[in-house]
Every structure is written in structure tokens, then in C-alpha cells.
NUMAR-52914 format. One record per residue (C-alpha): residue in one letter; x, y negated, z negated. Coordinates in pm, whole numbers, plus 32768, in hexadecimal, padded with zeros to 4 digits. Layout:
BEGIN
AXYZ...
This chain:
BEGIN
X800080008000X806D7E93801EX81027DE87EEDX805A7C957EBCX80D47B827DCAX800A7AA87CFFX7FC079447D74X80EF783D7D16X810E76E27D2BX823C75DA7D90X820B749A7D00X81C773BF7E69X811272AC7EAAX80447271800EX814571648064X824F72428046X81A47371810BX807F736F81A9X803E74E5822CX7EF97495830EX7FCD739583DDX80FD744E83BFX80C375AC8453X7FE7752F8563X809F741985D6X819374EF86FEX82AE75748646X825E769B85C6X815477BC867CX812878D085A2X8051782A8474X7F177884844AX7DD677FA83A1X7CD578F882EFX7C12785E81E7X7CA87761819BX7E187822817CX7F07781B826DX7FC8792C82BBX81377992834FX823E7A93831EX836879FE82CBX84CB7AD482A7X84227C098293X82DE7BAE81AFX81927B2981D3X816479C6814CX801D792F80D9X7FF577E28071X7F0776D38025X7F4A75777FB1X7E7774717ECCX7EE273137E61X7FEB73697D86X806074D37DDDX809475C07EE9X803A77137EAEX80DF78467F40X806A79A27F0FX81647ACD7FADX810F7C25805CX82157D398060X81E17E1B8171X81AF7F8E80EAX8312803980C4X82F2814E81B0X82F7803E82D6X84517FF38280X85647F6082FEX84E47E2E834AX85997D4F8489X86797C5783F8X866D7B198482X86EC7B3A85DFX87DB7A2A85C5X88847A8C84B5X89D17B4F84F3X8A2D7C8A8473X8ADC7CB68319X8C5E7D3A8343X8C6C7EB782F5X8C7A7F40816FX8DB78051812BX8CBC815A815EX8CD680DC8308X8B41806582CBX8AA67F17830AX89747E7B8261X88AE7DA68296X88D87C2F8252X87917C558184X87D97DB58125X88057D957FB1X86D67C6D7FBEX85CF7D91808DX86477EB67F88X85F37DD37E61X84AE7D0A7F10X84227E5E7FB5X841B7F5D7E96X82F37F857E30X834B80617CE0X83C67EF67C87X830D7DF17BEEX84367D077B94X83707BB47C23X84AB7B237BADX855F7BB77CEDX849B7B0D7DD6X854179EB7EDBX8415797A7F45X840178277E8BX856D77E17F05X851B78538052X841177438077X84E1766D8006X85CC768B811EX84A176D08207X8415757B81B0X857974C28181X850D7447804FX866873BB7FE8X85E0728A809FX84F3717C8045X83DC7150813EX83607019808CX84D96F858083X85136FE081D5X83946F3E8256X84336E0A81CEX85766E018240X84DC6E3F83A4X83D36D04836CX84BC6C568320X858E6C338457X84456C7F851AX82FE6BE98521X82556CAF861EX82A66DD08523X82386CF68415X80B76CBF84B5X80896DFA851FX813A6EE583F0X803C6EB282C9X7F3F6F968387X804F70A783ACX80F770B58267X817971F681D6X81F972A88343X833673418339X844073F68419X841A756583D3X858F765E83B0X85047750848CX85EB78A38520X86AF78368639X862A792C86F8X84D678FB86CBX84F7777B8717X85C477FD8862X84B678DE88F5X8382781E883CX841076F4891CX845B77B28A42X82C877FD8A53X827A769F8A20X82F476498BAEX81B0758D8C49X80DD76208B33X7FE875AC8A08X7FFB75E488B6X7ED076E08872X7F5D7788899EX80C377A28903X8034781587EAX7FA7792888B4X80D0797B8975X819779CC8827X807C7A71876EX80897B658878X82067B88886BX820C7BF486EEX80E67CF88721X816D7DA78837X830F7D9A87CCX83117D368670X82F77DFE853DX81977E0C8479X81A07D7D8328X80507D3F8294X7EC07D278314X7E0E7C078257X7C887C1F82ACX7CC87D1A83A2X7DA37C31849DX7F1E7CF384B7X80597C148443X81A27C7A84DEX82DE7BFE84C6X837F7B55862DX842E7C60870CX85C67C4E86F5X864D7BEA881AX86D47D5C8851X857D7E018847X84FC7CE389CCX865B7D228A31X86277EAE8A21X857C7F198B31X85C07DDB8C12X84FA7DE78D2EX83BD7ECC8CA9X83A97D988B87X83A97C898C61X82AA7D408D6CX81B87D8B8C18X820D7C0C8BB4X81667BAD8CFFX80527CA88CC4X80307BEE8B5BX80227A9A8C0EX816179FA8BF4X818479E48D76X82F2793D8DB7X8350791C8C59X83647A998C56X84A17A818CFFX8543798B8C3AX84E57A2D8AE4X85587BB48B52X86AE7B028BECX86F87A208AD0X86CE7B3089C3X87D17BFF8ABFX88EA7ACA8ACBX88857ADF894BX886C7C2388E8X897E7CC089DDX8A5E7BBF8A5BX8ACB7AA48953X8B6D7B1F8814X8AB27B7A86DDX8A3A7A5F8619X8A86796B8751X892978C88733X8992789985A7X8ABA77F085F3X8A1576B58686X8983767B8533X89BC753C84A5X8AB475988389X89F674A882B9X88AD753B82D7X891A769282AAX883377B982DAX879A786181B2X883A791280E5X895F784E8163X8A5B77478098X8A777607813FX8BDD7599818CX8CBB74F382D1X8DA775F8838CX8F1875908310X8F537587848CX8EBF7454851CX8F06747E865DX8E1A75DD866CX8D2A75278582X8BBB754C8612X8B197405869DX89B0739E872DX8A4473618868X8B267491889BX89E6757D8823X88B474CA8919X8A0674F38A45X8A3B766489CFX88B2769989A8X886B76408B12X8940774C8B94X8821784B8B4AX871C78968C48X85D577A68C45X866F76C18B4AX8654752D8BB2X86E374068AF5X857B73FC8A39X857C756489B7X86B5754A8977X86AB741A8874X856074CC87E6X864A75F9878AX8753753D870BX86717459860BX856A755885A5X865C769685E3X87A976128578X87C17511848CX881973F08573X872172D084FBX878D71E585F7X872B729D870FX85F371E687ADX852572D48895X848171F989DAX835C72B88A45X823F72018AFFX81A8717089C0X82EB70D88951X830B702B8AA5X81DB6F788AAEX820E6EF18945X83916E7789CFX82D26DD58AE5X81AF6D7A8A1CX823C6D0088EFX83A46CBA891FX837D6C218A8BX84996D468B36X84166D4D8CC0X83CB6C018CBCX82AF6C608C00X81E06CB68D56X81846E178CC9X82636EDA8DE4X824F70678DB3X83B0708A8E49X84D870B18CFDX865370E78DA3X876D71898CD0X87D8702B8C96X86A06F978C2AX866C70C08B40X87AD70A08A91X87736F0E8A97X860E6F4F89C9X86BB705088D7X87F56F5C8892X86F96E5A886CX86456EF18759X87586F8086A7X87C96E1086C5X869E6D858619X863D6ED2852DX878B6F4584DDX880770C6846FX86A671158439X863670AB8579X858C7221862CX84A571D784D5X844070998510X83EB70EA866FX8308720C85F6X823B7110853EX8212700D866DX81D571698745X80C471D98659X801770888645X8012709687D4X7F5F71ED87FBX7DE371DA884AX7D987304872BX7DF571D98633X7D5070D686D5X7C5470B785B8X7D3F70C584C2X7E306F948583X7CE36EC4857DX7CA56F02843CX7D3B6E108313X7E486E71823FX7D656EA48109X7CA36FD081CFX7DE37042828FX7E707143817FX7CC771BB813CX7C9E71DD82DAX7E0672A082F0X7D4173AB821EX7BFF73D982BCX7C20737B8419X7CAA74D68488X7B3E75248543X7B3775A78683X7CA3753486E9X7D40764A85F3X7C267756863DX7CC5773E87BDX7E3177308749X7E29789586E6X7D35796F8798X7D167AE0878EX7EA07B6787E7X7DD97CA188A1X7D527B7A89ACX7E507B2F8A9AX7E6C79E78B1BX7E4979DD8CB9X7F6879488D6FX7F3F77F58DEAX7F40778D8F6FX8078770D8FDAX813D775A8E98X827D77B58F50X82CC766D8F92X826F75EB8E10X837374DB8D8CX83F474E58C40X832074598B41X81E9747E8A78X80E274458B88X7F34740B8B51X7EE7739A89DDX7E1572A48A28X7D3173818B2BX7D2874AE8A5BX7CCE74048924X7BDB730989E3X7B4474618A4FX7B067502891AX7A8773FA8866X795773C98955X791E753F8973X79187553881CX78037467880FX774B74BE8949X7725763788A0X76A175A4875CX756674D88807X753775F3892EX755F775888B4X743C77C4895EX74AE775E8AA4X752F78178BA6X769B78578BCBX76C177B38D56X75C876848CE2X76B176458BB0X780376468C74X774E75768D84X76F474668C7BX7851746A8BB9X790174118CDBX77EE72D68D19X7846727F8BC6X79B9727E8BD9X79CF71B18D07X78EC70C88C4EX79B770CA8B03X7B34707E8BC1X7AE36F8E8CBBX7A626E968BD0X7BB06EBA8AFDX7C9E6EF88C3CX7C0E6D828C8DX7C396CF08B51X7DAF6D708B36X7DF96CAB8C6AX7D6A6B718C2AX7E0E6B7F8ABDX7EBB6A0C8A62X7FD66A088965X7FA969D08810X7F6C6A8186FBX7DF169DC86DFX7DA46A608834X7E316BAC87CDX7D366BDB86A3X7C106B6B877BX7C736C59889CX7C6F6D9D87ACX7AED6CF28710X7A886D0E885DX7AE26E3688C9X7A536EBB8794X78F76E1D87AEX79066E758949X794F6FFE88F7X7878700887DFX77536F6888F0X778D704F89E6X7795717E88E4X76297114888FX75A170C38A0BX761E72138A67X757672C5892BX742C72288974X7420727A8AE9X747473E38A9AX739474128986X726C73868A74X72F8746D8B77
């Protein structure tokens, strides 16, 4: 049977950590939300939490013993050999104590350390919010709504292939993509209402059986990506040296487990620069997933990832393009925006961009428009439809898109797919009895009613932050007018 630990409690404030923004806000694709608990297995054990004002709450599931070894991290090297000519684990002596379930010793368990690290709770959200308002004051207005989000030390692997899959893609579909890659090639570690947890597949078990993985990939609906993920965990697995992808940590922000210290040799001492260079050498790997590796896989905090979010608030915002709203970003312009921010943001920089990133997806518009009294209460609640679609069933595959093979690198289709749901969502609620072809027919009315008004608006924005405020009122009052047309014309239908 699984071992389960009582609930415990770290003392953290909202400020500090806000989960609901947090683990929904693109960095991470394997949390999960079932009443009101979100769940992940982290370094070999399920991890429940839940968070009120003061405290966040963890809860952790051992999976039964029998189902041992567990997968190690895959980035994490192998230990040197003992005088007997065997080799554990990095975690070995962590898994025999954590796993046995003939011991109750609660006093053994990592976990609170572990989301310590996991969080990077040796810095101060609050301090760092400041520091960046300071020097900022786009940050400044738009921050208060998004306190509490912070960069996540995720496995460099994970990041690498999590990334990988996010090539022209969305976040619920991401989410999708990886679900499906831990229940086909990872380990099982616990169920939790009858949905499977499983650990994420070592880079060894996609690199296995080469081309039968990345045909079944396609079959799973990864379409080119399949490629890229079964020949990265080969250069990976098979071709750089054991704990290569390790190596490009920053020494500062060591791995778990790990003490952090500076190589004695300076000249072979790790930097951002020389791990995004040695990072784009793998297959499907562009300057963008490469700096989302290196801030949310390996410790480098000044990396600042330029999807197409991040360019339209450089344009928007910060005036880069001449401020005309071009879709085109060139190697040079991307490095200008990213030395631009770490200009203004500093070390911390890849943080402060996940705030301004978060406050620019549609699935937080509400909580953007909202004022900074409500912002922490909305972070909470305002999960709806948006996280029901982030994680969907992992036995539904996802189709391939049309035209995929030519997909550029970066997060693609946010704003449509959350647009989308939103208005299904409330289509369903005033029309269940109608028909299925009727019901599509009318969402699609109701879309095109919904964006133009707002595509308009956008364009004929003036500067200023007054204009700003009115702008998100009335798109607001316009959405929430179209909302109720359509719901009156369908329930007279």
C-alpha cells in the first residue's frame, strides 16, 4: 500500500508564494488541481499541497515498496563506484530511508527541505518585488496584481524536454504533451482519486528504442516535436558524458542535495552564456528554450526567456520595434530585449520577467484588471475552466496541428485557446439542452463577437497610464455584454 504522511505546514505568506498563480503560470506542466490540492511527484514522491494566508501545506505519498527503484532525476550524474565495484544512486541512501515502509521515522523525511529548494525560498519575493519597482515602473503598475510568483528549481531534464514541447504550442496543450510522456515512460508512483501520478521518463528510457518512440510520440500527438525529444534524450543519454546536463548548473544555485560553492578553476567555471551556447547544440532547442532551461532548469536567474508574450510587452511597454507591434524578433533584437532587462531587473531578471509574462496572459486577465486588494483573493479562486483544460485526461491524445512542421520556437495561442474556453464554458452553462452542431455553430458567432471589439480597442490604445485603466474597463463591460446578448439569444433559441 502507499505510505501517506500527515498534513504539514511551512510558515509562508501569499506574498511570498502564491501556488494558484505559480503552477499555472508556464513554467512548470505536471501540477495538478483535484479539490482544491495540487498534486506532483517530485524526486521520486508524490507531493500534495495546499496553501492559506499564512501557510502552505504539503502532504507526501510514498509509492508502495515493491515498485522500487525509483528513476533518479535524469540529470543527475552517477555516484563514483563503492570498494565493493557497485554504484548507487545519488538518492540511494535518501529512497532506502523515504521508501521503507516498515519505517515510520517522519523524522527521515526531505520533503520540507526539498520544497524549499523547489520553491528557492532562500530568496525574498517581497524584497525582490521591490527592488524590481524600483528601477521599473511598468513593473511597479502592473506587479501588485501578481504578487507571490516565483521561479520554480525544476530537473534539468524535465525543463529541457517540457520546453522542447512548448515549440508553437499552448499551455493546456503542453501540459498535455508531458502528461502523456510520464504515463507512457515514467515510473508510477501514486493514484490520488483514481487519476495515475508518475514520475517523468529518464532520458534513457525515449532514447531506448529510438525510432519506435518517436513514431508512438507522433501517434500520441507530438507531431515534429517527436523528433526533437527521442534525438535530444540520444545526444543526452548516449553521446555527452554523464552528468553533462548537471554541469551547466549555476554553481551558486546548486541542485538539491547539492553544496553551493565556485569551481577553484575559473576558467572551467560554468556561466549563463557558455550553458544557453552549449544548450543549443541539442536537437529542437532555440535561443528561447534554451534560456527557459537555463532559469527554471539550472539555476541561472538572469536568463530572460523571449517568447511571443514577452515581445509584445518589449514593444508594448518598453517601446523595442519602434513600438509598431512587428511579429518579426532577430538574434540581435532578442539578445538586445534580454540585456535590456537584465539591465533594468538585475541577477534576478528571468523572475521578474515571469511576473510581467503572467500579467500578459489572457487566463489572468481578470485577475490584471482587478485591484491589488482582490489580486491575492482572485489568484485563489480564479482557476475555473482555464485549469480544468490545462490537464485533461492523459488517455486523450491531443491531434496534431496543420502545418506544425514549420512551428517557430515559442509558446504560440494563449490568447485563442483561453478566449475559447471561457465562452464555451459559458455557452454550455445557458444551453445544455442544445444540440451539439447548434452549440459549436453559436460559439464561434460569439467569439468573433467577443475579439473584434477588443482587437479594435488595442489598436486605437493612446499612451498613458489613464487610457490604460479605461481600455481594460471596457473591455470588461464589452465581454461581459456580449456574454449576456449571446446567453439570451440562445436561451430563446
Amino acid at each position: 500500500m502507499q505510505k501517506i504522511s500527515e498534513w504539514r505546514k511551512l510558515p509562508l505568506s501569499l506574498s511570498e508564494l502564491c501556488i494558484d498563480t505559480t503552477l499555472r503560470c508556464g513554467q512548470s506542466f505536471r501540477w495538478r488541481k483535484i479539490s482544491d490540492e495540487w498534486h506532483c511527484v517530485l524526486r521520486g514522491r508524490l507531493v500534495s499541497l495546499k496553501q492559506d494566508a499564512t501557510h502552505l501545506h504539503y502532504r507526501v505519498t510514498w509509492p508502495p515498496k515493491a515498485t522500487l527503484p525509483i528513476t533518479p532525476p535524469a540529470s543527475v550524474p552517477p555516484a563514483p563506484a563503492d570498494s565493493n565495484g557497485t554504484t548507487p544512486s545519488k538518492d540511494a541512501s535518501s529512497n532506502d530511508k523515504n521508501n521503507a515502509n516498515d519505517n515510520d521515522n517522519d523524522n527521515d523525511d526531505d520533503t520540507a527541505a526539498l520544497l524549499h529548494h523547489y520553491f528557492a525560498l532562500s530568496h525574498s519575493a517581497r524584497a525582490l518585488y521591490d527592488q524590481w519597482a524600483a528601477s521599473d515602473a511598468n513593473f511597479a503598475r502592473r506587479a501588485p496584481a501578481f504578487t507571490g510568483i516565483r521561479i520554480l528549481n525544476q530537473d534539468a531534464w524535465e525543463a529541457l524536454v517540457a520546453f522542447i514541447c512548448s515549440s508553437n504550442n499552448n499551455i493546456a496543450r503542453i501540459g498535455q504533451m508531458v502528461q502523456k510522456l510520464c504515463l507512457h515512460w515514467g515510473p508510477h508512483v501514486a493514484t490520488v482519486a483514481g487519476e495515475p501520478f508518475h514520475d517523468f521518463p529518464a532520458p534513457e528510457a525515449l532514447a531506448r528504442e529510438g525510432d519506435k518512440t518517436e513514431a508512438r510520440l507522433r501517434e500520441l500527438g507530438f507531431g515534429y516535436r517527436a523528433k526533437y525529444i527521442v534525438s535530444t534524450a540520444r545526444q543526452v543519454a548516449l553521446e555527452r558524458p554523464a552528468g553533462w546536463l548537471l554541469g551547466l548548473r549555476n554553481p551558486e544555485c546548486p541542485d538539491f542535495g547539492q553544496a553551493a560553492g565556485v569551481k577553484d578553476d575559473a576558467a572551467n567555471r560554468p556561466t549563463y552564456r557558455a550553458a544557453h551556447d552549449a544548450l543549443l547544440e541539442l536537437a529542437g532547442v532555440g535561443p528561447k528554450v534554451a534560456d527557459c532551461v537555463c532559469l527554471m532548469g539550472l539555476g541561472w536567474g538572469e536568463a530572460v526567456p523571449i517568447d511571443t508574450h514577452v515581445w509584445q510587452i518589449a514593444q508594448r511597454d518598453y517601446k523595442f520595434g519602434g513600438g509598431k507591434g512587428t511579429k518579426t524578433l532577430s538574434k540581435a533584437m532578442y539578445d538586445a530585449v534580454g540585456d535590456h532587462f537584465r539591465k533594468i531587473w538585475g541577477p534576478q531578471a528571468g523572475w521578474a520577467q515571469s511576473v510581467l509574462f503572467t500579467a500578459n496572459l489572457k487566463s489572468f486577465s481578470e485577475q490584471a484588471s482587478s485591484s491589488p486588494v482582490k489580486a491575492k483573493a482572485q489568484a485563489k479562486v480564479a482557476v475555473a475552466a482555464v485549469d480544468a483544460a490545462a490537464v485533461p485526461s492523459a488517455v486523450q491524445p491531443s491531434p496534431p496541428e496543420s502545418g506544425e512542421e514549420a512551428a517557430p520556437d515559442g509558446i504560440e495561442g494563449e490568447v485563442k485557446v483561453v478566449e475559447e474556453t471561457a465562452v464555451a464554458v459559458a455557452v454550455e452553462q445557458t444551453t445544455s439542452g442544445s444540440s451539439s452542431s447548434r452549440t459549436t455553430r453559436r460559439r464561434g458567432e460569439q467569439n468573433k463577437a467577443a475579439v473584434a471589439p477588443r482587437q479594435t480597442r488595442k489598436r486605437a490604445a493612446t499612451k498613458g497610464q489613464a487610457d490604460e485603466a479605461r481600455n481594460v474597463q471596457e473591455q470588461a463591460a464589452e465581454t461581459g455584454r456580449v456574454t449576456r446578448r449571446a446567453s439570451k439569444r440562445l436561451r430563446g433559441a
